[in-house]
C-alpha positions in Angstrom: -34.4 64.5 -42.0 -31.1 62.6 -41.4 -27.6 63.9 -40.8 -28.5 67.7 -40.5 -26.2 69.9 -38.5 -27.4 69.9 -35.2 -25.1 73.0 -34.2 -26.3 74.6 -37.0 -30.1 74.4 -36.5 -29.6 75.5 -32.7 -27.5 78.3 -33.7 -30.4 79.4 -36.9 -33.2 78.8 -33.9 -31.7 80.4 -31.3 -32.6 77.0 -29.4 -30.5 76.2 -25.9 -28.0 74.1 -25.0 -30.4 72.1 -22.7 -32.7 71.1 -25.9 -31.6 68.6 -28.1 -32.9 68.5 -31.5 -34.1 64.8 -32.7 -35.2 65.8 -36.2 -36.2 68.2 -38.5 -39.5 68.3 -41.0 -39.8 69.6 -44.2 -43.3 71.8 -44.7 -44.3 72.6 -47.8 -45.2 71.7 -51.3 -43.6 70.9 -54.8 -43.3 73.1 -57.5 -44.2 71.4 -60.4 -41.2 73.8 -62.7 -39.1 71.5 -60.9 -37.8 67.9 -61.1 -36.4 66.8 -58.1 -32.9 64.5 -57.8 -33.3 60.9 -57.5 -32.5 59.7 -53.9 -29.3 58.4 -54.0 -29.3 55.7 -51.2 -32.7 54.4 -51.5 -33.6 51.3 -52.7 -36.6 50.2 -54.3 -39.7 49.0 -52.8 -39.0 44.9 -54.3 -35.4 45.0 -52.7 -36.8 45.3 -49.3 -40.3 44.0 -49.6 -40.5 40.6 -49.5 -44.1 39.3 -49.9 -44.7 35.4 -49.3 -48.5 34.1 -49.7 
């Protein structure tokens, strides 16, 4: 994940100053009673794919 709070996940974890934290991953799986957001920022696949033959 991008732009978590890196103070905040070393203070949750209990992790050291002398560890940095380079990312986080989500574990899990999707509840189907549940629609999730669209991503905001995302574009679609044919705005960054360019296919040439």
């Amino acid at each position: 994940m991008d732009g978590f709070d890196h103070e905040g996940v070393r203070g949750a974890f209990n992790i050291p100053d002398n560890y940095f934290v380079p990312m986080l991953l989500a574990v899990g799986h999707f509840n189907e009673k549940y629609k999730p957001m669209p991503p905001k920022w995302r574009k679609p696949y044919e705005d960054i794919v360019l296919v040439t033959y």
